[in-house]
C-alpha positions in Angstrom: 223.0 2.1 45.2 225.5 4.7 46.3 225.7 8.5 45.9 228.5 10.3 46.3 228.8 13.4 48.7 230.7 15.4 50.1 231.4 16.0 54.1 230.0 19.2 54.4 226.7 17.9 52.4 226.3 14.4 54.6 226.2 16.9 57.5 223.9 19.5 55.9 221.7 16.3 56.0 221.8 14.5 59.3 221.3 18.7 60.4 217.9 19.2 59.0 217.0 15.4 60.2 217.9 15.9 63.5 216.2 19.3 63.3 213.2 18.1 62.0 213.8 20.5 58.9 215.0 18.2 55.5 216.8 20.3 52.9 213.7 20.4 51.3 211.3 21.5 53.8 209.8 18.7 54.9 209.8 17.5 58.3 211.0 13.8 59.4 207.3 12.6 59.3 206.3 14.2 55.8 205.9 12.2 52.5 206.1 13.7 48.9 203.1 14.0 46.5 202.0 10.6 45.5 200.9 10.7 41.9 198.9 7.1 40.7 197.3 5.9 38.0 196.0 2.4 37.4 194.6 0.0 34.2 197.6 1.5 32.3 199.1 -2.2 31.1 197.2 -3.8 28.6 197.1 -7.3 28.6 197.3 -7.5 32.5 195.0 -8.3 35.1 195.4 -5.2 36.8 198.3 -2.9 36.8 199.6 0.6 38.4 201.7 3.3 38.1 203.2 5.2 41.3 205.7 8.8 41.1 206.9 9.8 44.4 209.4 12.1 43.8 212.4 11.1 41.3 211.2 7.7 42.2 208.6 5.8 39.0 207.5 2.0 39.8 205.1 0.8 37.1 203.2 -3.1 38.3 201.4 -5.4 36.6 199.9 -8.5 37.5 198.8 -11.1 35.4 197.2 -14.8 36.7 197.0 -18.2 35.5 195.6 -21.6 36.2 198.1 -23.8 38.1 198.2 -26.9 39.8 197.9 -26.5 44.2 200.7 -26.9 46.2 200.3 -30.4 48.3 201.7 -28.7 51.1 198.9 -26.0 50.8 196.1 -27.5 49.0 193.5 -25.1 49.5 194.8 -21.7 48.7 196.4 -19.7 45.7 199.8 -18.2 45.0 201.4 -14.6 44.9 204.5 -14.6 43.1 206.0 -11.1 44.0 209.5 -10.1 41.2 211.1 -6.8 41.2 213.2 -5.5 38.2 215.4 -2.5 38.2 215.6 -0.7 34.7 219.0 0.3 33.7 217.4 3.3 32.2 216.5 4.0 36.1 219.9 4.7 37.0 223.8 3.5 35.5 223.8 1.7 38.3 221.8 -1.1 37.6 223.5 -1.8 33.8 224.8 -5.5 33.6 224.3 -6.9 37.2 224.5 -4.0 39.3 220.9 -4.5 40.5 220.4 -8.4 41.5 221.3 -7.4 45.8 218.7 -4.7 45.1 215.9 -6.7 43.1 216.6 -9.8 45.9 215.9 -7.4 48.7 212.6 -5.4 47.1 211.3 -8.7 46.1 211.6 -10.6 49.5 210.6 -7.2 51.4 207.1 -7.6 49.5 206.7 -10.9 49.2 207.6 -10.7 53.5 204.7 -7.6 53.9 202.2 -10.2 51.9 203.0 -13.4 54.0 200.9 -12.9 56.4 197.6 -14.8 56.3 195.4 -11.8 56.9 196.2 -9.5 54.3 194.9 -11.4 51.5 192.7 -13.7 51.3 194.7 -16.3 49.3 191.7 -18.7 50.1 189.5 -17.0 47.3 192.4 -17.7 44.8 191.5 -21.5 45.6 189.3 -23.0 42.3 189.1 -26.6 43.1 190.6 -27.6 46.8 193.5 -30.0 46.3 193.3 -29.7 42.5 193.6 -26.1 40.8 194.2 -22.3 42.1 194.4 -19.1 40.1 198.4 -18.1 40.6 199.3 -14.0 40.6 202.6 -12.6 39.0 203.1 -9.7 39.9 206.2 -7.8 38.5 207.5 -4.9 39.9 209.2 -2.8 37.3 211.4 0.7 38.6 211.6 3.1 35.7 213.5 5.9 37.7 215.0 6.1 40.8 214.8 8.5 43.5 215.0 6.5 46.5 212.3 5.5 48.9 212.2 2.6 46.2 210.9 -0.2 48.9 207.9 2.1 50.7 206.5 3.1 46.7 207.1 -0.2 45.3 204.4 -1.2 47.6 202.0 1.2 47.2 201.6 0.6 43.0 201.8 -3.0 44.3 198.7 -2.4 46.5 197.2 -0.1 43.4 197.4 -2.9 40.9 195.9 -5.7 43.2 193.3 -3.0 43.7 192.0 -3.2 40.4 192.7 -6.8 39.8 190.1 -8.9 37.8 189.5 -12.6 37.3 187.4 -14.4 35.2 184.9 -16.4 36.5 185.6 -20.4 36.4 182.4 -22.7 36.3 183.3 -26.8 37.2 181.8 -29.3 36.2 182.6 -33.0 36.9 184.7 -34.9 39.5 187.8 -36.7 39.2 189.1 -37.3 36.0 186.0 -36.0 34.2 186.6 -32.8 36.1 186.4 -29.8 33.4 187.2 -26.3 34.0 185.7 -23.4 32.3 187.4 -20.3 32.0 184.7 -17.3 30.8 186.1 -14.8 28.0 183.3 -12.5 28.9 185.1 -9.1 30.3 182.1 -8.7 32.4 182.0 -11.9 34.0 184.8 -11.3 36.3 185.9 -10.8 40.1 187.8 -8.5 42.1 189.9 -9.6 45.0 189.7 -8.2 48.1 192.5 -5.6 49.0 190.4 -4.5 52.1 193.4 -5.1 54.5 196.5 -4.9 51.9 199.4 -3.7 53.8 202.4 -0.6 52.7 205.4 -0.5 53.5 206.9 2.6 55.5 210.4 2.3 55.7 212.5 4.7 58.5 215.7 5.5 57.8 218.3 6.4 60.9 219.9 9.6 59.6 222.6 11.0 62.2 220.5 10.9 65.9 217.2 10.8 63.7 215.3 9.4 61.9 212.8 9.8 58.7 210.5 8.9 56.4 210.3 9.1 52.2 214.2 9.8 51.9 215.6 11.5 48.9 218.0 9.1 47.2 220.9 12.1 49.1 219.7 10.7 52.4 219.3 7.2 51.7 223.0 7.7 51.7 223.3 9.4 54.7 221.6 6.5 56.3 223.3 3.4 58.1 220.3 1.7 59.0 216.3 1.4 58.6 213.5 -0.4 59.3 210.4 -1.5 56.6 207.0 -2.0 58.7 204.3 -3.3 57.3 201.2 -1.2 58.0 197.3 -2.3 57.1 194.8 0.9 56.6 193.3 0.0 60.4 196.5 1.0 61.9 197.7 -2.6 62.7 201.6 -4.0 61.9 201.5 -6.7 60.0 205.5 -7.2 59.3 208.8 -5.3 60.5 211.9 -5.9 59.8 215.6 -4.0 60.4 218.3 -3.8 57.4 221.2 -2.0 57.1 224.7 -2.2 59.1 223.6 0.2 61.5 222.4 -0.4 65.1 219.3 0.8 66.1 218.5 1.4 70.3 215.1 -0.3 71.7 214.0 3.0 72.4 214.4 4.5 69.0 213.2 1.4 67.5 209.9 1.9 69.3 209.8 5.1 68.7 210.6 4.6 64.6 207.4 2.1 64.7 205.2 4.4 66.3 206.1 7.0 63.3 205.4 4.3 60.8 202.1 2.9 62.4 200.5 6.8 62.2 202.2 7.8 59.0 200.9 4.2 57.7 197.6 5.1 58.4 197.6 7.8 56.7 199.1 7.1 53.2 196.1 4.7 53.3 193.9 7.2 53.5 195.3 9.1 51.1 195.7 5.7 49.0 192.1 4.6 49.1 191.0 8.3 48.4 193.0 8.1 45.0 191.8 4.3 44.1 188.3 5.6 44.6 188.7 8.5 42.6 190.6 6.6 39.8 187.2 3.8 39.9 185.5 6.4 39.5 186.5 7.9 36.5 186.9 4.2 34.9 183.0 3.9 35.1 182.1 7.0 33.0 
């Protein structure tokens, strides 16, 4: 995506960057208002809605039965797809979002793959046999930038709330039999205990920032997404953009995303809670 502006504007905003003053009062370090609501999909598993700003993600996730992968036999799948609305933005009518959806889906899919944010282990039924296998889809209604850093939280959101029925087995072999319940009550929840964000940084001018307004994002030549668990630890990073970032400044931009990581989770959690809450009333 691409927005025009002017000289004098681009300037007015690598200014307040550098001077730790945005254009709209925020500092480098701050985050918009995150509004959330979850079980808002029927016929989902779980689901999620995140606003930050101009920026509107809604994520469902639905599971199914499927055969193990031989090369992994003893664990389930995530299946992590973004779509861009063209009712988001013009610029995603006829195929002016694929780069985009390519790049938010293999940024999540990257914060997920390592083995100790989710435990796909549980999503195992039968070892070598059958595993439960998670869709998630990742659906932007507006955009407002920031699209990679609120993508993940819903994602986090809908897994949050995630059910699956209970499967009894019975049998071996080719008498095996698998019992799906129907029973809404005789479910379980996965474990999102250490489910990772992403923050992304964005270099604006000799700065740098967090939650950028879609005006920065196109101020910015380069940025880094850093996958952050709620105990403070990294669990992915990776650089995009033309742009070249100094070792120092790199450090420096991961430090920022490690402590403003930590404390979107808290935030986060706070909101889950009170949303599980209000669903057992």
């Amino acid at each position: 995506m691409t927005t025009r502006l002017s000289n004098a504007e681009i300037q007015y905003i690598v200014d307040g960057v550098e001077q730790d003053f945005r254009s709209d009062g925020r500092g480098a370090e701050d985050y918009r208002q995150i509004e959330l609501e979850t079980r808002i999909l029927p016929n989902t598993n779980g689901s999620a809605r995140c606003k930050l700003g101009k920026t509107e993600v809604l994520v469902g996730v639905k599971a199914e039965v499927v055969d193990v992968d031989v090369h992994a036999p003893h664990i389930g799948k995530l299946v992590i797809t973004a779509d861009c609305s063209a009712v988001a933005s013009p610029k995603f009518v006829g195929k002016g979002s694929e780069v985009l959806e390519n790049d938010l889906s293999n940024v999540l899919s990257f914060l997920y793959n390592s083995t100790n944010t989710i435990s796909l282990n549980d999503l195992c039924i039968v070892k070598g046999e059958s595993c439960w296998q998670l869709h998630v889809d990742v659906l932007f209604v507006q955009c407002g930038g920031n699209l990679f850093d609120v993508a993940s939280i819903a994602l986090k959101a809908a897994l949050y709330n995630t059910t699956l029925p209970i499967v009894k087995v019975s049998g071996e072999g080719i008498e095996m039999e698998m019992e799906v319940s129907d029973d809404p009550y005789h479910v379980w929840k996965l474990d999102v205990s250490n489910c990772p964000i992403c923050i992304t940084l964005y270099q604006i001018g000799g700065g740098f920032a967090v939650d950028p307004s879609e005006e920065e994002v196109a101020c910015s030549e380069g940025f880094v997404h850093i996958g952050v668990q709620p105990n403070g630890d990294m669990s992915s990073m990776e650089k995009a953009g033309a742009g070249n970032i100094d070792p120092t400044t790199l450090l420096e931009m991961v430090e920022v995303g490690v402590r403003v990581g930590e404390e979107i989770h808290k935030q986060l959690n706070k909101q889950l809670d009170a949303e599980k809450s209000l669903a057992k009333l």
